[in-house]
LUMSE-345300 format. One line per 4 residues: number of its first residue (from 1); their letters; for each residue x negated, y negated, z negated of N, C-alpha, C. Coordinates in steps of 0.02 Angstrom, whole numbers, plus 50000, padded with zeros to 5 digits. Layout:
BEGIN
NUM) a) X/Y/Z/X/Y/Z/X/Y/Z | ...
! end
This chain:
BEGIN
1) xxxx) 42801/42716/45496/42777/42775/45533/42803/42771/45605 | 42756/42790/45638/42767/42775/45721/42792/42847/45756 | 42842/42864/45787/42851/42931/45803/42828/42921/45871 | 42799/42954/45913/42783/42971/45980/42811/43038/46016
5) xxxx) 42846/43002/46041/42884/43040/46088/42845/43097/46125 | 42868/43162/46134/42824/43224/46168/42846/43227/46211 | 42770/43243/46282/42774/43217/46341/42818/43282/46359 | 42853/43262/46417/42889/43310/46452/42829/43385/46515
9) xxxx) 42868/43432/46529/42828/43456/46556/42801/43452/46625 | 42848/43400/46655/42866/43368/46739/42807/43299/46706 | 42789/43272/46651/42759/43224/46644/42666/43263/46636 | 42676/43316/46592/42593/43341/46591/42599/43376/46647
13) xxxx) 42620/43398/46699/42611/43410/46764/42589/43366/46815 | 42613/43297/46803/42608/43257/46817/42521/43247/46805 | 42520/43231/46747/42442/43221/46732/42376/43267/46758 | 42405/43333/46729/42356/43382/46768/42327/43345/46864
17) xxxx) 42403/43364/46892/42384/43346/46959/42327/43272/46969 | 42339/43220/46916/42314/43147/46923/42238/43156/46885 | 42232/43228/46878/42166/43220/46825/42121/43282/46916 | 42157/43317/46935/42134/43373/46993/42115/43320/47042
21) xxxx) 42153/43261/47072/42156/43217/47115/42082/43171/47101 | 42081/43175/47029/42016/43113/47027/41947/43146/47025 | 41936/43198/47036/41899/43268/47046/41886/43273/46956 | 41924/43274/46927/41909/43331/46836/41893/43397/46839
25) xxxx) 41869/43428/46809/41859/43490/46807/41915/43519/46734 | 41946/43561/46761/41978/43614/46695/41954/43646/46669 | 41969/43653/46617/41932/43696/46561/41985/43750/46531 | 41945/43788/46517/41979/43859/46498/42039/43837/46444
29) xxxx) 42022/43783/46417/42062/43762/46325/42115/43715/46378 | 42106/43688/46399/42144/43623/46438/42211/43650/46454 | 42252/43624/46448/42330/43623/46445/42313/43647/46545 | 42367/43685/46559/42386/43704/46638/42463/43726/46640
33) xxxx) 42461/43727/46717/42552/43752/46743/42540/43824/46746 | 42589/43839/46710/42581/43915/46732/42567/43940/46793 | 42580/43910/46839/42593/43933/46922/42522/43921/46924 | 42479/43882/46918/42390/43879/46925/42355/43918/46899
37) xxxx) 42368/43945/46837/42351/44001/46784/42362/44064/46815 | 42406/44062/46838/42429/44127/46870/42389/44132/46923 | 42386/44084/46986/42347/44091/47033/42276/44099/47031 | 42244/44079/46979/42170/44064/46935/42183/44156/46932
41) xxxx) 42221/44173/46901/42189/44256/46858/42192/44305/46945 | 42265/44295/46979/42261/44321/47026/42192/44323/47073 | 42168/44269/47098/42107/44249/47135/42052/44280/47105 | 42031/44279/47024/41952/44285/47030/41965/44335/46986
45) xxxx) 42020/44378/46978/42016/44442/46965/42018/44487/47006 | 42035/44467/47069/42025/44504/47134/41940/44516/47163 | 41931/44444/47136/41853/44424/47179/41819/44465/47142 | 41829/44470/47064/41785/44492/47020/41785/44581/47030
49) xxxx) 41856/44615/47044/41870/44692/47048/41828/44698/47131 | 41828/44653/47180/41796/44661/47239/41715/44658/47238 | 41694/44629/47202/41623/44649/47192/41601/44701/47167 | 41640/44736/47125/41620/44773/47080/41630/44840/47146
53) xxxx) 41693/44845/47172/41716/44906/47221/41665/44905/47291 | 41637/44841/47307/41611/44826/47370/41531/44864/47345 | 41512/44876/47297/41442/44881/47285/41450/44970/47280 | 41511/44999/47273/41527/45071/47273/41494/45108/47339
57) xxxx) 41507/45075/47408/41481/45135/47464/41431/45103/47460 | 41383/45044/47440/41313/45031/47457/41284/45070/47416 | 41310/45070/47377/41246/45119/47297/41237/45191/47342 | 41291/45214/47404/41274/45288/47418/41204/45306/47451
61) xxxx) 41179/45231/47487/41126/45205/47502/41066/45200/47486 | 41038/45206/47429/41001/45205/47383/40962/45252/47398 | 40978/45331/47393/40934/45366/47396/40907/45391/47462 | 40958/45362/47525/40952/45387/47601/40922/45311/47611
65) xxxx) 40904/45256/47597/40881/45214/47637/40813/45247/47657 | 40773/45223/47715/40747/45223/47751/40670/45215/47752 | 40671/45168/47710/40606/45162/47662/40605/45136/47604 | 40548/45140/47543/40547/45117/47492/40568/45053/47500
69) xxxx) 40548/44993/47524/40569/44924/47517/40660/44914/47546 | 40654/44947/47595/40729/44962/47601/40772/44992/47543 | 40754/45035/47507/40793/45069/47447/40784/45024/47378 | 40742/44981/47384/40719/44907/47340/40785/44867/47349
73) xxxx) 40794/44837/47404/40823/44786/47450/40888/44809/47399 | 40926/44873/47426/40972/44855/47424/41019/44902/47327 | 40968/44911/47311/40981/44943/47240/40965/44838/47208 | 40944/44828/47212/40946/44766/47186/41021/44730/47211
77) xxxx) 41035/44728/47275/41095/44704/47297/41139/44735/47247 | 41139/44785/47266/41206/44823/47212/41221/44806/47118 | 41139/44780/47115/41137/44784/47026/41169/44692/47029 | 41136/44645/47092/41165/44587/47099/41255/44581/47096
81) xxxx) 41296/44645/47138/41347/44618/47156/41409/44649/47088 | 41365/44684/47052/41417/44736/46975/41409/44664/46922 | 41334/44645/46956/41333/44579/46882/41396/44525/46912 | 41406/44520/46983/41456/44462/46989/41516/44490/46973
85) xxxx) 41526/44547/46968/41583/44566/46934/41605/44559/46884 | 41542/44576/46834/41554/44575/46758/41571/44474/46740 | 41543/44463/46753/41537/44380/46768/41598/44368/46799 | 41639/44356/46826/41684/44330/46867/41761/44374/46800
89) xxxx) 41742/44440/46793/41805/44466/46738/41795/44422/46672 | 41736/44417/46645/41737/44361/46594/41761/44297/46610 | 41777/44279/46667/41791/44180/46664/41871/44206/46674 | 41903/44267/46710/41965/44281/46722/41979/44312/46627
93) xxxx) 41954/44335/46609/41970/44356/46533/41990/44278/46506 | 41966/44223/46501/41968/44151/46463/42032/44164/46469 | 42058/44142/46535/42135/44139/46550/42180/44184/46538 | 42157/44236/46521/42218/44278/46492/42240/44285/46426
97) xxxx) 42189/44241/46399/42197/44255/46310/42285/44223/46283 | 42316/44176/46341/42392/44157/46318/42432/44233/46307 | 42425/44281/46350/42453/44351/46363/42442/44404/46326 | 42391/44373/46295/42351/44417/46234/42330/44483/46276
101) xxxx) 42285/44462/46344/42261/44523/46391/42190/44516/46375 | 42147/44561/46406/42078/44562/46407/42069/44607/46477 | 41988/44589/46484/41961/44662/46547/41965/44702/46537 | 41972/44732/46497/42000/44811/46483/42062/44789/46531
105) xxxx) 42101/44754/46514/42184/44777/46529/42168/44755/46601 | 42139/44706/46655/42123/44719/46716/42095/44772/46743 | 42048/44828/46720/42019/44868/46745/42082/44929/46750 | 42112/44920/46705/42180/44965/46674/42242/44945/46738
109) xxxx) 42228/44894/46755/42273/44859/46816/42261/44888/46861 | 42204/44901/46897/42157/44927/46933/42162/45001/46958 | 42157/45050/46886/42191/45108/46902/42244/45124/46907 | 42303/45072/46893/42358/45078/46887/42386/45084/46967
113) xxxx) 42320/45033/46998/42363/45003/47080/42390/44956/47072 | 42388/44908/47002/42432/44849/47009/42373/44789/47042 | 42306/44781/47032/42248/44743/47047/42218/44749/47106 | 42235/44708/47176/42189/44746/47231/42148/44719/47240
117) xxxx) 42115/44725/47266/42027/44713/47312/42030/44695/47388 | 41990/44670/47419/41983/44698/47491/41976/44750/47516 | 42032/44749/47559/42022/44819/47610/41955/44835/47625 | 41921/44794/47641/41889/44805/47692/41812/44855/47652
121) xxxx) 41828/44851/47554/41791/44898/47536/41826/44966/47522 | 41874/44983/47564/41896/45050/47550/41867/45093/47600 | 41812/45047/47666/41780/45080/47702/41744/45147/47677 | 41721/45186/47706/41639/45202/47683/41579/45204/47733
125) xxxx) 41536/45196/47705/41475/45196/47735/41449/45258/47765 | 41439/45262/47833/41438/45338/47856/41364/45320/47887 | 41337/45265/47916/41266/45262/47928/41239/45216/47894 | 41186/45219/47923/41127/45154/47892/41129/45070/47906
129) xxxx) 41192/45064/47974/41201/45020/47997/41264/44997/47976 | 41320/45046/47948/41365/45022/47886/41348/44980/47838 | 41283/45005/47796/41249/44979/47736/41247/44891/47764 | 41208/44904/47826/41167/44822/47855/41232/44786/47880
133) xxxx) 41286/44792/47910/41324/44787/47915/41362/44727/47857 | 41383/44771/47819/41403/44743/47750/41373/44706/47734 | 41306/44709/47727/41280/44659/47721/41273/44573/47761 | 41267/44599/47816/41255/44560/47853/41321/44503/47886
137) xxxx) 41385/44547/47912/41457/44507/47897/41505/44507/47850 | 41509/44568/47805/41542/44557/47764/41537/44513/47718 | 41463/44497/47688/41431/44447/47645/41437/44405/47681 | 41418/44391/47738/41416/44324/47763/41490/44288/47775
141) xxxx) 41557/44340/47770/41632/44326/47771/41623/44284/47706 | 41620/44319/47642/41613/44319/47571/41573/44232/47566 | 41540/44225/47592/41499/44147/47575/41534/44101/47606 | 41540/44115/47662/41608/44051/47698/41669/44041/47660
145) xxxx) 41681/44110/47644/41757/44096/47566/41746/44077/47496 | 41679/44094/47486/41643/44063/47417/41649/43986/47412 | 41587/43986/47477/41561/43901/47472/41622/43844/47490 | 41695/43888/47503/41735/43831/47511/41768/43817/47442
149) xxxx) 41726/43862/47387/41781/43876/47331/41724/43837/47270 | 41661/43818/47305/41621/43771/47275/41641/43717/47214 | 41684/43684/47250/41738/43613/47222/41785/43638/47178 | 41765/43704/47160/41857/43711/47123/41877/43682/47064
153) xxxx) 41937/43661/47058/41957/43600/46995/41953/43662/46931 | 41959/43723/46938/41945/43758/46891/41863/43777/46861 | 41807/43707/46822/41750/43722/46805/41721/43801/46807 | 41739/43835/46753/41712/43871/46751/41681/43949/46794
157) xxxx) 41756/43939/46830/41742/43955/46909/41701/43928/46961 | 41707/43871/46972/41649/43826/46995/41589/43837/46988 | 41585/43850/46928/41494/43850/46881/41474/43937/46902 | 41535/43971/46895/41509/44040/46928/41490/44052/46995
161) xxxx) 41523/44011/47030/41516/44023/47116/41455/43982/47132 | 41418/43937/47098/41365/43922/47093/41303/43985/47101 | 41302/44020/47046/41241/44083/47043/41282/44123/47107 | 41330/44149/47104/41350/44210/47138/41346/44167/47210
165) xxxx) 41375/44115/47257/41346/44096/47334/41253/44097/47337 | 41225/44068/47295/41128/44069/47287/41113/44167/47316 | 41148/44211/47258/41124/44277/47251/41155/44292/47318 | 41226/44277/47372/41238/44301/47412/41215/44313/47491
169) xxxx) 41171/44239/47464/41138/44201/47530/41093/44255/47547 | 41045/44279/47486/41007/44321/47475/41017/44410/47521 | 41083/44409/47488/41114/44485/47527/41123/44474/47608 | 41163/44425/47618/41176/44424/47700/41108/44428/47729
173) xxxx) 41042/44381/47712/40986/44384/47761/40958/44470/47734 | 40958/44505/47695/40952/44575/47672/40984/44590/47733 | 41055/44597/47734/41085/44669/47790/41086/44611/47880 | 41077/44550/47860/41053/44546/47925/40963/44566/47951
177) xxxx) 40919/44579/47910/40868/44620/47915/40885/44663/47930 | 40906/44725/47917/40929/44799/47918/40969/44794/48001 | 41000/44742/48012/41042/44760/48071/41006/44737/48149 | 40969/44691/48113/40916/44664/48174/40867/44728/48181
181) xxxx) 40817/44744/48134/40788/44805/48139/40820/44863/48203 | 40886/44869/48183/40910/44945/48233/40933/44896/48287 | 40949/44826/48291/40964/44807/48367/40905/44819/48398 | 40853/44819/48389/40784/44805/48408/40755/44874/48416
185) xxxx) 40793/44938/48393/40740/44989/48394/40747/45023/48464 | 40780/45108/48448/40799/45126/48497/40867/45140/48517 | 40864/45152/48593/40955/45161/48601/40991/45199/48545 | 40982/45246/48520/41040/45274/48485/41040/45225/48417
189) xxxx) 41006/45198/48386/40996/45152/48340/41020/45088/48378 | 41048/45056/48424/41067/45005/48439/41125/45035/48452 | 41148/45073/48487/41246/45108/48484/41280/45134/48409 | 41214/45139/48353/41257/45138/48318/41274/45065/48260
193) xxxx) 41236/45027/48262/41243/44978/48270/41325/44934/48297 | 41316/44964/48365/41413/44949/48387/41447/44981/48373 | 41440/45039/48352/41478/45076/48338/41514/45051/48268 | 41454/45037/48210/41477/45023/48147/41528/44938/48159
197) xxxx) 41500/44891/48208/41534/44849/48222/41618/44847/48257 | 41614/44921/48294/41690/44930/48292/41734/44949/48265 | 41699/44973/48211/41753/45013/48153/41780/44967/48090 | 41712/44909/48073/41741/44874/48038/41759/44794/48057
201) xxxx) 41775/44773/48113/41794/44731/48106/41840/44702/48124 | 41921/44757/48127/41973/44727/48106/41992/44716/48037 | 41948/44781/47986/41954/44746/47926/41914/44685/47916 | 41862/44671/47935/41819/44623/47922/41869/44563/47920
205) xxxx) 41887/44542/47981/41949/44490/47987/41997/44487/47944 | 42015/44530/47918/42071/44522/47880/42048/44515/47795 | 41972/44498/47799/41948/44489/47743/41979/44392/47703 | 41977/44383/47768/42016/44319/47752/42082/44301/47740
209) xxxx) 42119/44359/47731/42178/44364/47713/42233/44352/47770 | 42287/44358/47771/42340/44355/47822/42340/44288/47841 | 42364/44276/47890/42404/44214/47931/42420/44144/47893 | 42401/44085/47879/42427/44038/47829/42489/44036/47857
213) xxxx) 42520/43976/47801/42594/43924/47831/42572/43895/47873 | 42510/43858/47890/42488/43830/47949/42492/43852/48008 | 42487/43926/48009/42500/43950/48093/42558/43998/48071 | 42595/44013/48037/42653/44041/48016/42719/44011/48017
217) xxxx) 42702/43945/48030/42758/43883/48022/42807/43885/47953 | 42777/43932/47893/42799/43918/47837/42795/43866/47813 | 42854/43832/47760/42841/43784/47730/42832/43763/47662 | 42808/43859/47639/42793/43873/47564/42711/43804/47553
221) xxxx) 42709/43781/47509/42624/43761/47490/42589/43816/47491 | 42519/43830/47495/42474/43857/47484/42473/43831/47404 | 42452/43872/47347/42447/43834/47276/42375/43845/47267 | 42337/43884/47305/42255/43862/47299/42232/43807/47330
225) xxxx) 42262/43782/47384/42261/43729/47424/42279/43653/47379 | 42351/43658/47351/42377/43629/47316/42353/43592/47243 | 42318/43623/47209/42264/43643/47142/42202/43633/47139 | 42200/43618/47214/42110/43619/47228/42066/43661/47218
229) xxxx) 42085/43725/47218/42053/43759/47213/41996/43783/47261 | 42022/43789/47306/41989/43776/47364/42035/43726/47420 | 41992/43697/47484/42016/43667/47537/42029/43687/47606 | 42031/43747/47618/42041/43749/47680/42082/43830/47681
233) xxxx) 42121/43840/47727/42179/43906/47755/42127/43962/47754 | 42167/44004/47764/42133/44078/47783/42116/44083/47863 | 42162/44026/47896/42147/44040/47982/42090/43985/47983 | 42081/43932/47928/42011/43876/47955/41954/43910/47907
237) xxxx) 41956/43979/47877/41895/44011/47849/41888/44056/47919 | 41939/44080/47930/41923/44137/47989/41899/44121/48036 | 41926/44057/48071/41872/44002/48106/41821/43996/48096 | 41794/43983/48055/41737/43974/48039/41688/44026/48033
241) xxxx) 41701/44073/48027/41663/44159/48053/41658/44162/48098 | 41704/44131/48159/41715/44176/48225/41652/44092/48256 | 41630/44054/48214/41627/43983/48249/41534/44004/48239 | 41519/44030/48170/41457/44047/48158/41428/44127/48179
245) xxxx) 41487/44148/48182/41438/44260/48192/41481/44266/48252 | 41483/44235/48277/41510/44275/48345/41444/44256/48387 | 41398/44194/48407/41371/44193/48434/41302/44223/48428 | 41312/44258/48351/41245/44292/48328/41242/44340/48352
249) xxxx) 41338/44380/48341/41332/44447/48396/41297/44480/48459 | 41333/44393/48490/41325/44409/48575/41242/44417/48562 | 41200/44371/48542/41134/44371/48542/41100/44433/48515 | 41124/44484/48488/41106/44527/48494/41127/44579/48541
253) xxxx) 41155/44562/48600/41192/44593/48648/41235/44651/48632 | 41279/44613/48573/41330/44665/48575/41391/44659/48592 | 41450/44699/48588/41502/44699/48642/41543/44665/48574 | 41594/44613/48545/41641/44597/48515/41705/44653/48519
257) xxxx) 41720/44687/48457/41799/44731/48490/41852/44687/48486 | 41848/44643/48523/41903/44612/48530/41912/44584/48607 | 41947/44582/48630/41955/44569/48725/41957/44474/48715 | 41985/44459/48669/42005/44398/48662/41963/44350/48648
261) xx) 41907/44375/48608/41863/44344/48600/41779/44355/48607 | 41783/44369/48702/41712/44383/48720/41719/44329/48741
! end
């Protein structure tokens, strides 16, 4: 009888990383470090409670949009962004079954205040150009942080951000309709327009989360970075907003609230 020695946990750590490196995909059953598991439930239980909260001030929309195809537009958005919710708490449910948790007990997190979301849906929608708005940068924040999350060594996440970036593409050209419309109409419909653009977009920015170690001069890892989960900082996503919608702004001749970056 042959005994085989049991691998150490510095040795299946080892492997994980040599299986992430050769691009593998993980699977919900597949042996992981706790510290990835953890970061896995943190991440797309956030993403998943943020869809669900982000579709809260658009639904107020529904019955004040503007016209029937407008009140089409974006009641479909909303029924789109509760399904990426429900969807995204099921692939975060897989991973909790070691804890013996479920979505119940995230939603329960949720009211507790232990589960946050983005700020930037604790807004509310006070015009019509809020609604387009949201649509138009906030979604379009949301796809630049998606599509970098394309590759993630965690499959089944992967396979979700598949349908949910397709359905989002969908929303941004939605509320960039709605926002082109009032740049284009009349003055008070084009000031409010800036107006809605100055109120949200210091949260908007900070949709990408705080400052990395990269411009922080920390020398913690990033462990989404690390994991592959995704590839790039919160300051080379934020880049990348300011690299694609800033020049969409100006072209609609509007003023940036920021001095720094007209």
């Amino acid at each position: 009888m042959v005994l085989v020695a049991a691998r150490t946990e510095e040795e299946m750590q080892m492997e994980f990383l040599a299986r992430i490196e050769a691009g593998e995909k993980i699977e919900a059953d597949d042996w992981m470090p706790e510290e990835y598991r953890v970061a896995l439930i943190k991440l797309i239980s956030m993403h998943g409670i943020s869809e669900i909260m982000g579709a809260l001030p658009e639904k107020e929309w529904v019955p004040k949009a503007p016209s029937l195809r407008r009140k089409l537009g974006i009641m479909s958005k909303v029924q789109d962004e509760m399904g990426h919710g429900q969807l995204l708490l099921r692939v975060a449910e897989d991973l909790l079954k070691p804890y013996d948790r479920n979505r119940g007990d995230l939603m329960q997190d949720l009211f507790n205040g232990d589960l946050k979301f983005h700020n930037v849906f604790h807004m509310e929608t006070r015009t019509w150009a809020d609604a387009g708005l949201i649509g138009w940068l906030v979604d379009g924040a949301a796809i630049i942080t998606q599509t970098n999350m394309l590759g993630a060594s965690y499959g089944p996440y992967a396979r979700a951000l598949q349908r949910i970036c397709a359905e989002e593409v969908f929303h941004a050209q939605h509320g960039e309709s709605i926002i082109l419309a009032l740049a284009e109409g009349t003055a008070e419909q084009r000031a409010m327009v800036q107006e809605s653009l100055n109120g949200w977009w210091e949260s908007l920015l900070m949709f990408f989360g705080p400052a990395s170690s990269d411009t922080t001069g920390s020398s913690k890892q990033d462990v989404t970075i690390k994991y592959r989960i995704r590839t790039k900082t919160n300051e080379q996503l934020r880049q990348d907003f300011f690299d694609k919608y800033i020049p969409r702004i100006h072209s609609l001749g509007l003023t940036i609230p920021d001095p720094t970056l007209r």
